[in-house]
C-alpha positions as a Markdown table, in Angstrom:
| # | Residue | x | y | z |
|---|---|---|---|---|
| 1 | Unk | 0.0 | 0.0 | 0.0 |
| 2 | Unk | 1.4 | 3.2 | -0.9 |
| 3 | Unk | 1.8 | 5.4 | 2.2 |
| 4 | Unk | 2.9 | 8.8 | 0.8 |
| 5 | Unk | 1.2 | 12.2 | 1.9 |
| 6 | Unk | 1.7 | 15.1 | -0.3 |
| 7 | Unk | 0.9 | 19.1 | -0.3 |
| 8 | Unk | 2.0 | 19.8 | -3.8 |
| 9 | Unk | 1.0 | 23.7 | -3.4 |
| 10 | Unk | 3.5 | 24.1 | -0.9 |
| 11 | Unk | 5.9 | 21.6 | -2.0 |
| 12 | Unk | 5.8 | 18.9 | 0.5 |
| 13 | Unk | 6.2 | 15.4 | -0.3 |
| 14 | Unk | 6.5 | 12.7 | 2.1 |
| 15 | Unk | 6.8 | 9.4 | 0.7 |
| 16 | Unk | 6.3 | 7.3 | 3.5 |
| 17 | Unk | 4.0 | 7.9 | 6.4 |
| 18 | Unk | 3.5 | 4.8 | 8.9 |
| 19 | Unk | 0.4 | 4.9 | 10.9 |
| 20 | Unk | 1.7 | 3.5 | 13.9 |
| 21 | Unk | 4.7 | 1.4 | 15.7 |
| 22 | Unk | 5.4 | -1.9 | 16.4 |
| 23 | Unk | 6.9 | -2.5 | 20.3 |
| 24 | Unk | 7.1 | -6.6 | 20.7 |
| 25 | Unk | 4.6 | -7.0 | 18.1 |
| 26 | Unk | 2.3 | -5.3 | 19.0 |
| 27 | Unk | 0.7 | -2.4 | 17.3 |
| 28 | Unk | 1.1 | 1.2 | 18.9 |
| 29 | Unk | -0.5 | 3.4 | 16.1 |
| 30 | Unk | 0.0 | 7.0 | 16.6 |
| 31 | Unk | -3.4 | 8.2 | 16.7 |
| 32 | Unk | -3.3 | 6.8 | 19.6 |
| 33 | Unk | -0.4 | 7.9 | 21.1 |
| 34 | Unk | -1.1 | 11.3 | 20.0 |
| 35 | Unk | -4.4 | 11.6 | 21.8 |
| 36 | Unk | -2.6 | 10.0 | 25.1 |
| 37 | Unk | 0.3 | 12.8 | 24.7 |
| 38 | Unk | -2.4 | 15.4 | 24.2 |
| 39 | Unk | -4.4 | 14.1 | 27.4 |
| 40 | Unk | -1.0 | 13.9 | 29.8 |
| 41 | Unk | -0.7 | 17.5 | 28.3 |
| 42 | Unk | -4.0 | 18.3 | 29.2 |
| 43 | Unk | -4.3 | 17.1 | 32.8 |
| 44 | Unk | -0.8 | 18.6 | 32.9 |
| 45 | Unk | -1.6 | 22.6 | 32.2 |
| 46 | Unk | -4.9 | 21.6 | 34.3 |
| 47 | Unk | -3.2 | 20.9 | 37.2 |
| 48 | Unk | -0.8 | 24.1 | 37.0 |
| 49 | Unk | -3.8 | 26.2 | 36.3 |
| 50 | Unk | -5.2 | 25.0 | 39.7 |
| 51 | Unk | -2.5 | 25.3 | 41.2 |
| 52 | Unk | -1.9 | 28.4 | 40.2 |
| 53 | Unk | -5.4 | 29.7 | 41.4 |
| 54 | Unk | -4.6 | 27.8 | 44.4 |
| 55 | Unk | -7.5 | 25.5 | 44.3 |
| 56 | Unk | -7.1 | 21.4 | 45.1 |
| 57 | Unk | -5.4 | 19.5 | 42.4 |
| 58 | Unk | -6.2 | 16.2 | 43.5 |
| 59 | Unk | -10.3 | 17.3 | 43.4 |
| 60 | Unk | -9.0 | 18.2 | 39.0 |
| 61 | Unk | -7.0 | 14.6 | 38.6 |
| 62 | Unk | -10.3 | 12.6 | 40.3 |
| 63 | Unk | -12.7 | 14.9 | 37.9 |
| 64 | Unk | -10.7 | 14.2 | 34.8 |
| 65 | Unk | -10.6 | 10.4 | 35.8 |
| 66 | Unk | -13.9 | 10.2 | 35.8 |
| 67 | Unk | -14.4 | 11.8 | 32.8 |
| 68 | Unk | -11.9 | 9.6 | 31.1 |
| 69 | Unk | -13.9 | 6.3 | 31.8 |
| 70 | Unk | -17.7 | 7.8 | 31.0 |
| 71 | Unk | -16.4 | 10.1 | 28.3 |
| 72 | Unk | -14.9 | 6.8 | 26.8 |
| 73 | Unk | -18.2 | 4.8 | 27.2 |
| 74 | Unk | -20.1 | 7.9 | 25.9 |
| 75 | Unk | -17.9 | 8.2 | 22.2 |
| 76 | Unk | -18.7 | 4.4 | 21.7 |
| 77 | Unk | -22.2 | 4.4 | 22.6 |
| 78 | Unk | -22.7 | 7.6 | 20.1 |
| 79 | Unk | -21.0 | 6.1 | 17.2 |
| 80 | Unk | -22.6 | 2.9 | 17.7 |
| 81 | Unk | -26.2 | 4.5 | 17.6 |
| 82 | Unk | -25.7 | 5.8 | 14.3 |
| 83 | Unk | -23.8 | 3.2 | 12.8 |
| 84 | Unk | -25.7 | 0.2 | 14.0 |
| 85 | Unk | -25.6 | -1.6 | 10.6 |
| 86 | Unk | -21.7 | -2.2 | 11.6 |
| 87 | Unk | -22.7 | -3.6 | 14.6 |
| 88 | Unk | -26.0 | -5.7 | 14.3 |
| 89 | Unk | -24.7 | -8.8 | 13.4 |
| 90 | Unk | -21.6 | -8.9 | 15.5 |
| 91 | Unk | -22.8 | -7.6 | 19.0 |
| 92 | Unk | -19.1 | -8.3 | 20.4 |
| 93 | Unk | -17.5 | -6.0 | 18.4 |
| 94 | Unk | -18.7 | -3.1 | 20.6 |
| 95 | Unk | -16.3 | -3.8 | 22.7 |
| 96 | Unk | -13.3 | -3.3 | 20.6 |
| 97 | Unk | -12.3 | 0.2 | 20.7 |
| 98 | Unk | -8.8 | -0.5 | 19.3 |
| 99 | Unk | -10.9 | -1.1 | 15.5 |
| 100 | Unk | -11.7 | 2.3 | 15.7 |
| 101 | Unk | -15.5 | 4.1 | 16.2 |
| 102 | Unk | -15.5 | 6.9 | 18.8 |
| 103 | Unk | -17.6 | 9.7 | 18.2 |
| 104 | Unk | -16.3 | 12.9 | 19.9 |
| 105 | Unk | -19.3 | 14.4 | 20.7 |
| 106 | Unk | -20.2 | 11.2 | 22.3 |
| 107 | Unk | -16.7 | 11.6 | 24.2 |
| 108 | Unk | -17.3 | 15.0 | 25.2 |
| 109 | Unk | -21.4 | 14.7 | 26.6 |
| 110 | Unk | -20.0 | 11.8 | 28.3 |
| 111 | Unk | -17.1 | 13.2 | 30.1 |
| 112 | Unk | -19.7 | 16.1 | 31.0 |
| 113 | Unk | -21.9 | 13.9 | 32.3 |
| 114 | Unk | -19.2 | 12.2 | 34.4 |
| 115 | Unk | -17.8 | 15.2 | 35.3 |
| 116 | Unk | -21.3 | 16.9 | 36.6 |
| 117 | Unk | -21.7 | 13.7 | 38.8 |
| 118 | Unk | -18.0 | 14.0 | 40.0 |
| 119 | Unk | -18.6 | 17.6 | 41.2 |
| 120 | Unk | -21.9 | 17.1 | 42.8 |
| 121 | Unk | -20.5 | 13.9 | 44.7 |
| 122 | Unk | -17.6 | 16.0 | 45.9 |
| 123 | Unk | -19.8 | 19.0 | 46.6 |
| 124 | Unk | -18.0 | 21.4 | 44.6 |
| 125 | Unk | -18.7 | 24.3 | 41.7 |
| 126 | Unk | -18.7 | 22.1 | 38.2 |
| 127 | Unk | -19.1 | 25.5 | 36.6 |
| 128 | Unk | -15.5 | 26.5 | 38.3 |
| 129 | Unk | -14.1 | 23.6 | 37.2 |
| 130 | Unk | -15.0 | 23.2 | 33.9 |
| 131 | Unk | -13.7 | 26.8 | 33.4 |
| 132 | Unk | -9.9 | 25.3 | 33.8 |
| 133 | Unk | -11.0 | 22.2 | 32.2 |
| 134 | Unk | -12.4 | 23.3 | 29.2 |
| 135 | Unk | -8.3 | 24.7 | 28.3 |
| 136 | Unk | -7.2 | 21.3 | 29.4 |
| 137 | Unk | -9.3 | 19.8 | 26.5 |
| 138 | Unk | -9.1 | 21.9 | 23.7 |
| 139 | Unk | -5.1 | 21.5 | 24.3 |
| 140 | Unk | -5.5 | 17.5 | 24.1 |
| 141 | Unk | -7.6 | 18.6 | 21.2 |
| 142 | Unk | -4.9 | 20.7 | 19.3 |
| 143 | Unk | -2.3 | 17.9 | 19.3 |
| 144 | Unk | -4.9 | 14.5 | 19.2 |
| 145 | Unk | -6.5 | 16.0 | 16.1 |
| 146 | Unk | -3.0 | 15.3 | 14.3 |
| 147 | Unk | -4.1 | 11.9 | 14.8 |
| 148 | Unk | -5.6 | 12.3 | 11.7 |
| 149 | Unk | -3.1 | 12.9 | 9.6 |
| 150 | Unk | -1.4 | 9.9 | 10.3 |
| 151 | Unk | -5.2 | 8.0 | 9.9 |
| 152 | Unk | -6.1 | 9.4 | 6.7 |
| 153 | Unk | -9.5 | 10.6 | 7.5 |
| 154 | Unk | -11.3 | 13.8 | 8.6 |
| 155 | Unk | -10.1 | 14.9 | 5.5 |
| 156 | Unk | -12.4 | 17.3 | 3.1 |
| 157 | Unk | -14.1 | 17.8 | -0.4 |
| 158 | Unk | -11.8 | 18.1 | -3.6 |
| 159 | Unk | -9.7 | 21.6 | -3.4 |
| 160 | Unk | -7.1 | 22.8 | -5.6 |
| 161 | Unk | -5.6 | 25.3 | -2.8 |
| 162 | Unk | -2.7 | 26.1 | -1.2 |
| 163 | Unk | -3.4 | 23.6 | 1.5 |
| 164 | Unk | -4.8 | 20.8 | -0.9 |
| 165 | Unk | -3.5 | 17.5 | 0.7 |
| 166 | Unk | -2.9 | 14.5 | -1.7 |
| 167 | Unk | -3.5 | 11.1 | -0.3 |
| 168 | Unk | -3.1 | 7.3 | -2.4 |
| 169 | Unk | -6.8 | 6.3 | -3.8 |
| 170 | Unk | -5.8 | 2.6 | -1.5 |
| 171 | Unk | -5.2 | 4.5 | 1.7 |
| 172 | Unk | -8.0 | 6.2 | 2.4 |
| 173 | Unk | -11.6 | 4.2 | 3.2 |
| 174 | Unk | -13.6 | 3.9 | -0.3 |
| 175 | Unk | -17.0 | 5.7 | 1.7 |
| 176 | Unk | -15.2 | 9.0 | 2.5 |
| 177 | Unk | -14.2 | 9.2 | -1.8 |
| 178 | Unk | -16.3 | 12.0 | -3.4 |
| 179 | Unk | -17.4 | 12.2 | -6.4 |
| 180 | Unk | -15.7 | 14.9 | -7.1 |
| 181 | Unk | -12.3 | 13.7 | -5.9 |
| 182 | Unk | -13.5 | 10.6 | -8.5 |
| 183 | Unk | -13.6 | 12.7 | -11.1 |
| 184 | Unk | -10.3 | 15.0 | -10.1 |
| 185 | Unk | -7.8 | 12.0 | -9.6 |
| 186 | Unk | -4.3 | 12.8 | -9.8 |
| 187 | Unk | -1.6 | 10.1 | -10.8 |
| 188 | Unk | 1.7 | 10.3 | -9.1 |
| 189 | Unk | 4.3 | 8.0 | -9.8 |
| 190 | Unk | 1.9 | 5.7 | -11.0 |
| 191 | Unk | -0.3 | 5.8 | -8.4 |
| 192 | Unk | -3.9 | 7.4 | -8.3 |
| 193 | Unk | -4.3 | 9.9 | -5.7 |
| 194 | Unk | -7.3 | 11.8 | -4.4 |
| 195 | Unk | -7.0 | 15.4 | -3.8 |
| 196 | Unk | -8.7 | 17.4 | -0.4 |
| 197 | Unk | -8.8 | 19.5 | 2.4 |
| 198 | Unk | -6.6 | 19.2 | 4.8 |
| 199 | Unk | -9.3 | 19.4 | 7.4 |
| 200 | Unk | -7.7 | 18.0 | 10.6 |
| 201 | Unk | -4.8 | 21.0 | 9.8 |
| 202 | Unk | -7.8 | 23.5 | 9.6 |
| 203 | Unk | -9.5 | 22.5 | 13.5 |
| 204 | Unk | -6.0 | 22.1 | 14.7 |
| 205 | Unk | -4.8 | 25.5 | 14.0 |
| 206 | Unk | -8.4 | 27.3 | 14.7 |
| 207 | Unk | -8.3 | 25.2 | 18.2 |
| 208 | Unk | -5.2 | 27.1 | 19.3 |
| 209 | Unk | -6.5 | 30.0 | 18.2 |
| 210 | Unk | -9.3 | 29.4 | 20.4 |
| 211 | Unk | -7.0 | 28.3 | 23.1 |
| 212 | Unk | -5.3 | 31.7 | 23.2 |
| 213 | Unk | -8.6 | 33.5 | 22.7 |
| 214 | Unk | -9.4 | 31.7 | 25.9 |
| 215 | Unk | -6.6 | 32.3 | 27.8 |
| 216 | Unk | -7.1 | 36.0 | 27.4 |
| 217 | Unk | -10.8 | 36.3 | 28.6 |
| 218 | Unk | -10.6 | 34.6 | 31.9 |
| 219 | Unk | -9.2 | 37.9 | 33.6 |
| 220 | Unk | -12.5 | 39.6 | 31.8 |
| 221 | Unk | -14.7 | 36.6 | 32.6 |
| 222 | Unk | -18.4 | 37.9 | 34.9 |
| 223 | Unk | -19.7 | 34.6 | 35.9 |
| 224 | Unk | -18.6 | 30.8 | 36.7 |
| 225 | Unk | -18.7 | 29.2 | 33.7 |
| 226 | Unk | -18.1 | 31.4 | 31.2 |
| 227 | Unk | -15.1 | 30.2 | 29.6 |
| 228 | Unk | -16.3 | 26.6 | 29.3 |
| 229 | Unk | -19.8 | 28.3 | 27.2 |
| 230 | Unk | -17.6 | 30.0 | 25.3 |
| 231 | Unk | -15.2 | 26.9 | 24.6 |
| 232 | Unk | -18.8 | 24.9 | 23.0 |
| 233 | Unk | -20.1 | 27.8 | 21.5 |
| 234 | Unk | -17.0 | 28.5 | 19.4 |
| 235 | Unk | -15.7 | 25.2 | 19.5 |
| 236 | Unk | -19.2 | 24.0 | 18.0 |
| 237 | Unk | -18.9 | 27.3 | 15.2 |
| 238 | Unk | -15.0 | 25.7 | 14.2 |
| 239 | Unk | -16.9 | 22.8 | 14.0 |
| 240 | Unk | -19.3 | 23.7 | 11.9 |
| 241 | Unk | -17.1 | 25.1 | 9.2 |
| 242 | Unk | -14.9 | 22.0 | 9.6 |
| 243 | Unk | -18.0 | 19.4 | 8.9 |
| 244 | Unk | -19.4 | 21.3 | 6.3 |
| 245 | Unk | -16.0 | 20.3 | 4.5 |
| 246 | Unk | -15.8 | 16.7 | 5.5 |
| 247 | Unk | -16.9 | 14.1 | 3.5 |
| 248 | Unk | -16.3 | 10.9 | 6.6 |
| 249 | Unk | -18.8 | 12.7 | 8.9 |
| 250 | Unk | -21.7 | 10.3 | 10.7 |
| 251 | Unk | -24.7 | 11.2 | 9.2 |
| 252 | Unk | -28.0 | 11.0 | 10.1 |
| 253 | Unk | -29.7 | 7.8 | 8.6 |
| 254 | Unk | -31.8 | 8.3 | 5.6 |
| 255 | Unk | -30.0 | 12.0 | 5.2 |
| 256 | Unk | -26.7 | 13.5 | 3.9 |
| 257 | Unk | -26.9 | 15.9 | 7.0 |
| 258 | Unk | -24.3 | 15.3 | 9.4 |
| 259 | Unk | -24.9 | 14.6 | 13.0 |
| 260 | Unk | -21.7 | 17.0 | 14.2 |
| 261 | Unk | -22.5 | 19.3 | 12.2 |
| 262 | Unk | -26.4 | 19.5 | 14.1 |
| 263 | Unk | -24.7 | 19.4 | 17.3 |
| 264 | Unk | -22.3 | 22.1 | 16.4 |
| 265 | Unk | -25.1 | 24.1 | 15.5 |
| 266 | Unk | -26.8 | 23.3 | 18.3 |
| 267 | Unk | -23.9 | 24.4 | 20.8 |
| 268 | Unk | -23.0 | 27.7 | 18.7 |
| 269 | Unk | -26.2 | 29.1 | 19.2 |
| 270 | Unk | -27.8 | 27.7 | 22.3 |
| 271 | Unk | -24.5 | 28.1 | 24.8 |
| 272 | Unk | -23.3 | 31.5 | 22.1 |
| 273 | Unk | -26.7 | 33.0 | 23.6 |
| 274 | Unk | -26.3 | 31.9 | 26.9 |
| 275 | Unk | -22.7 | 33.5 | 27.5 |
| 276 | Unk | -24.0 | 36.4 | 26.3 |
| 277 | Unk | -27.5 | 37.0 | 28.5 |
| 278 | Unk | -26.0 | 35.5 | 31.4 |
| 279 | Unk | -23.2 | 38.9 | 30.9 |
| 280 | Unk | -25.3 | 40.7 | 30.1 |
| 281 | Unk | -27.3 | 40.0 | 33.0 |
| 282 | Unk | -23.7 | 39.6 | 35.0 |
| 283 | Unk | -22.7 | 43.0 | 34.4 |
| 284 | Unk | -26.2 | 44.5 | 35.1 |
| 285 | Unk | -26.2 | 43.5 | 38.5 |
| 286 | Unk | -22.6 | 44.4 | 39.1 |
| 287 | Unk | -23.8 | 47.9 | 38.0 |
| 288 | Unk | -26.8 | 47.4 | 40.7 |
| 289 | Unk | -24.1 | 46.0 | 43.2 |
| 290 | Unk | -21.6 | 49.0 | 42.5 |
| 291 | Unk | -25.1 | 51.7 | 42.7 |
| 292 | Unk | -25.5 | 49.9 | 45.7 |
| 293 | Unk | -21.9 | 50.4 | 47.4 |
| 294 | Unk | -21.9 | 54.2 | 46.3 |
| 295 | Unk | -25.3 | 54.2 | 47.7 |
| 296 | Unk | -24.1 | 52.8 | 51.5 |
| 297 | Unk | -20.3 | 54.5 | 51.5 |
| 298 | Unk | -22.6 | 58.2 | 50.3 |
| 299 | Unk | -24.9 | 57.7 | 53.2 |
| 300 | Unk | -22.6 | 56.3 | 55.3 |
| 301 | Unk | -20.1 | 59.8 | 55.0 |
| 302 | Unk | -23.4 | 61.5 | 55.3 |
| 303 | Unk | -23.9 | 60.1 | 58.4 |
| 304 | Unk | -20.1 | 60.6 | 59.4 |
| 305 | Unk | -20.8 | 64.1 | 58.6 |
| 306 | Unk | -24.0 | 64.5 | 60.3 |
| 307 | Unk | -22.2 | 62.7 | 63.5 |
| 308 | Unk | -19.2 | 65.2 | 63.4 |
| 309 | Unk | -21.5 | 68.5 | 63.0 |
| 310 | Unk | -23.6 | 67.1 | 66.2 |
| 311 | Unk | -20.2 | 66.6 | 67.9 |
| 312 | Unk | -19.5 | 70.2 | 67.7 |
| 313 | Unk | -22.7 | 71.4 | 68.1 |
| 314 | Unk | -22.6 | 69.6 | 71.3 |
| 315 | Unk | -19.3 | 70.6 | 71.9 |
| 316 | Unk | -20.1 | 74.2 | 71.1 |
| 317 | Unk | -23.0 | 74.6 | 73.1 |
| 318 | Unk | -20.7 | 72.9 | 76.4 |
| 319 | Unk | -18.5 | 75.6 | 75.6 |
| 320 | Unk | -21.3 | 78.0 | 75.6 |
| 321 | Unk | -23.0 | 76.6 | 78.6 |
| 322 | Unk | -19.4 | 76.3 | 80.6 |
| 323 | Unk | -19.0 | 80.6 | 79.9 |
| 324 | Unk | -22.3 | 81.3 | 81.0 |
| 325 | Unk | -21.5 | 79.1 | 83.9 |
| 326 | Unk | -18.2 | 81.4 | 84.3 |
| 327 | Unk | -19.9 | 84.4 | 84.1 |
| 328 | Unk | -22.7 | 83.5 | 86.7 |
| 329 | Unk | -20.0 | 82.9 | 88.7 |
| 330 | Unk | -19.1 | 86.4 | 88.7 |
| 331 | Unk | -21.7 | 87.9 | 88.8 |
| 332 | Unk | -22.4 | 85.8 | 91.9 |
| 333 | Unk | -19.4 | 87.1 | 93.5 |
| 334 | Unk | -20.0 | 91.0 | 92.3 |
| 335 | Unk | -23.0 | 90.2 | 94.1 |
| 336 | Unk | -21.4 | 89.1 | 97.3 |
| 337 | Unk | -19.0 | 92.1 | 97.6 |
| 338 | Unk | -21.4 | 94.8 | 96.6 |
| 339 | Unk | -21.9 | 97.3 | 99.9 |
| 340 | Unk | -25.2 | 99.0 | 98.7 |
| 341 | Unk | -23.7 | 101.5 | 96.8 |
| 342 | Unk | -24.8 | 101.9 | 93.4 |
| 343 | Unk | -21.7 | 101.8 | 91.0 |
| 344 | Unk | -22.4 | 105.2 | 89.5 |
| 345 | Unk | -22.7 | 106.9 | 92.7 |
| 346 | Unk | -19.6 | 104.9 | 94.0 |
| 347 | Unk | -17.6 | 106.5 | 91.2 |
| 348 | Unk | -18.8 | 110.1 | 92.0 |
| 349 | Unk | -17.9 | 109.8 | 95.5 |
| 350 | Unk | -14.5 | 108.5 | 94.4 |
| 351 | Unk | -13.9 | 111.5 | 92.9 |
| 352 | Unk | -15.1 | 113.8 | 94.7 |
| 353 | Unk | -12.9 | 112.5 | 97.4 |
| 354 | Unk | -9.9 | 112.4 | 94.7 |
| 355 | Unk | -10.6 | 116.4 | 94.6 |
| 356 | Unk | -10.7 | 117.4 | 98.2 |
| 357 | Unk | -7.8 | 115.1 | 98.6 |
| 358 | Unk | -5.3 | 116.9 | 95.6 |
| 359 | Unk | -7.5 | 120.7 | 97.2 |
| 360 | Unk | -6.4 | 120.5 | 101.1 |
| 361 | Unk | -3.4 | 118.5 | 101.7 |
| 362 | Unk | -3.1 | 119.4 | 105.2 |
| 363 | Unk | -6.4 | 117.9 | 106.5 |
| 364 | Unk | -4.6 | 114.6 | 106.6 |
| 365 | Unk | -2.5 | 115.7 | 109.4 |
| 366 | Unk | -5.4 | 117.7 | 111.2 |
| 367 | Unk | -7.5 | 114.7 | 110.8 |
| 368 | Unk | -4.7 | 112.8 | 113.0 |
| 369 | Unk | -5.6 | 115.1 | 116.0 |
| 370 | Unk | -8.9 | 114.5 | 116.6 |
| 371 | Unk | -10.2 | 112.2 | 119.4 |
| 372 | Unk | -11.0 | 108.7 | 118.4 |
| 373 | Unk | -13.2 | 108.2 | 121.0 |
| 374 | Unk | -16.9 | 108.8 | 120.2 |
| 375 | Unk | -18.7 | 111.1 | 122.7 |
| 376 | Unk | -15.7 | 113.5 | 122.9 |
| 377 | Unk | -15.2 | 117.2 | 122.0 |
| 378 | Unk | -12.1 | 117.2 | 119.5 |
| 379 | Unk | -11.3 | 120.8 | 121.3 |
| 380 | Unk | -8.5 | 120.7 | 123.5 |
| 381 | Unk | -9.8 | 121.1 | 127.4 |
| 382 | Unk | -8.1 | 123.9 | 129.6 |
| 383 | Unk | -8.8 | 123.4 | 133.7 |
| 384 | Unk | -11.3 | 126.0 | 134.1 |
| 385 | Unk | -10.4 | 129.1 | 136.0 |
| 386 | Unk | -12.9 | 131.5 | 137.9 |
| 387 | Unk | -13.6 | 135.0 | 136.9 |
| 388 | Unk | -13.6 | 138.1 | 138.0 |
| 389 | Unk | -12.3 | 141.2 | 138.2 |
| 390 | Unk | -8.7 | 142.0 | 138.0 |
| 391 | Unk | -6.6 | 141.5 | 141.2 |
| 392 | Unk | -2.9 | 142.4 | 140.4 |
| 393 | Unk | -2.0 | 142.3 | 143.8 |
| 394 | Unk | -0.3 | 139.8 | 144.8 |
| 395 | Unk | -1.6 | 137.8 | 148.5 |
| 396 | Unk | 0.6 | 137.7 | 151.3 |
């Protein structure tokens, strides 16, 4: 079998391209080993991420565990449901995943719904969780989908581009061959090859796209959640433009309609909407919230202010009360010193006496003479002497 990939557009020619490895004879093919190296990558920037937000990394390892074993059983259940007519006759065969058949859609609900039943066991936020999860998986997504390349499949509808992939006619599975790539074979050395889309290049690069678009918006992220409705609502629009091109998509019996590309829809729109009312709704109440706190901190300095004025009314009206007090107090005491004298008439006698005093200096010092004693002339006494006339002769 000729196992030669080319991009002729671009001029890249491998001529050999294995699909897997041999280790003691036994097949390794690197599909597989691509989507285990994306997983360990996965639970790997998980487990930083929580560590980094300082949440439990165990609680992340058990969570993706679980959704490891139900996300499994959900990919096989989902592929088998719409491809029973592989499957009727040989009930067995369910069992063997290594043959290939996983839906990842059926992965993805099922993980989900392992998940979900992790978190409410535990008693934790799944919305919190998936947030970091969500990166987790769309990294194991960026490298698994390579997985692809080395399958052959998930590849498009004829193109002539610059990208336009051509794959040997033998390699690829007769169903997934187009009319069109019928009718556009190219011979190469001989060998008839078909010519496509290099679909699985397409998802891988728009994935990490959408991983750093992620990456950015959880420091603007308003709710719990939001990154992981954001990761299926874009995720299912990459989708979307990826299954319109692929011609190996599970389709819905009796149609041509695929059943990704009605899921992808499905997730665009519903959980695109979503994100954006519960935002919407997000940012309305923080708005309420933040009305609210100007609200409380305005009437709480209103009420600062209203406490500080009555503080110095009060203390005003102490001082007030404590000078009347003072001036009572005096007046009290005026009171208790006053001798009947009216203050005017007190100031005339003053001077009055300042006048007489500067007038007659000397009546100090007759004022010192006179007797002290009440009841006594202040004339000086002589012994009295008896009168009569004249004798001037002189007795014998």
């Amino acid at each position: 079998m000729e196992m030669s990939i080319r991009f002729p557009n671009i001029g890249i020619n491998l001529k050999y391209v294995g699909r897997g490895i041999s280790v003691f004879g036994y097949e390794i093919t690197f599909y597989g080993i691509l989507i285990a190296l994306g997983m360990i990558l996965g639970i790997c920037f998980v487990v930083l991420e929580a560590k980094r937000r300082s949440q439990e990394p165990n609680l992340y390892l058990g969570m993706i565990l679980t959704s490891i074993i139900t996300g499994t059983i959900g990919g096989r259940l989902l592929y088998v449901a719409f491809c029973w007519s592989l499957y009727r006759g040989n009930i067995q065969s369910i069992l063997n995943i290594r043959s290939g058949g996983m839906s990842f859609y059926g992965t993805l609900f099922g993980g989900i719904l392992g998940a979900v039943l992790f978190c409410r066991i535990r008693k934790t936020s799944f919305w919190k969780m998936a947030d970091t999860a969500s990166i987790g998986l769309l990294t194991a997504q960026i490298i698994g989908r390579w997985g692809d390349f080395f399958n052959r499949e998930s590849f498009g509808e004829y193109t002539d581009s610059y990208f336009a992939m051509q794959l040997p006619l033998s390699s690829v599975q007769s169903g997934a061959v187009s009319a069109a790539m019928r009718e556009h074979l190219t011979v190469v050395d001989g060998v008839s090859c078909i010519q496509a889309h290099p679909v699985f290049l397409y998802e891988s690069v728009l994935c990490l796209l959408l991983l750093f678009f992620l990456l950015a918006s959880q420091r603007r992220k308003k709710f719990q959640g939001e990154i992981f409705m954001r990761y299926l609502s874009l995720y299912g629009l990459i989708r979307c433009f990826t299954e319109w091109l692929r011609t190996d998509g599970i389709m819905i019996p009796g149609t041509r309609i695929s059943v990704s590309f009605v899921i992808s829809a499905f997730l665009f729109l519903f959980f695109g909407a979503e994100a954006l009312i519960r935002r919407s709704m997000e940012k309305k109440r923080a708005a309420a919230r933040k009305r609210r706190r100007e609200a409380f901190y305005a009437a709480e300095e209103q009420a600062e202010a209203e406490l500080d004025r009555d503080e110095k009314e009060k203390e005003l009206a102490a001082k007030q009360k404590r000078e009347q007090e003072a001036a009572q107090k005096e007046s009290e005491k005026q009171e208790d010193d006053w001798d009947g004298t009216l203050p005017s008439a007190r100031r005339l006698q003053e001077s009055a006496e300042n006048v007489s005093a500067s007038e007659n200096p000397d009546t100090a010092g007759d004022s010192e003479q006179k007797d002290p004693l009440p009841g006594r002339s202040a004339e000086k006494s002589f012994p009295e002497q008896e009168t009569g006339p004249a004798d001037c002769t002189l007795p014998e």
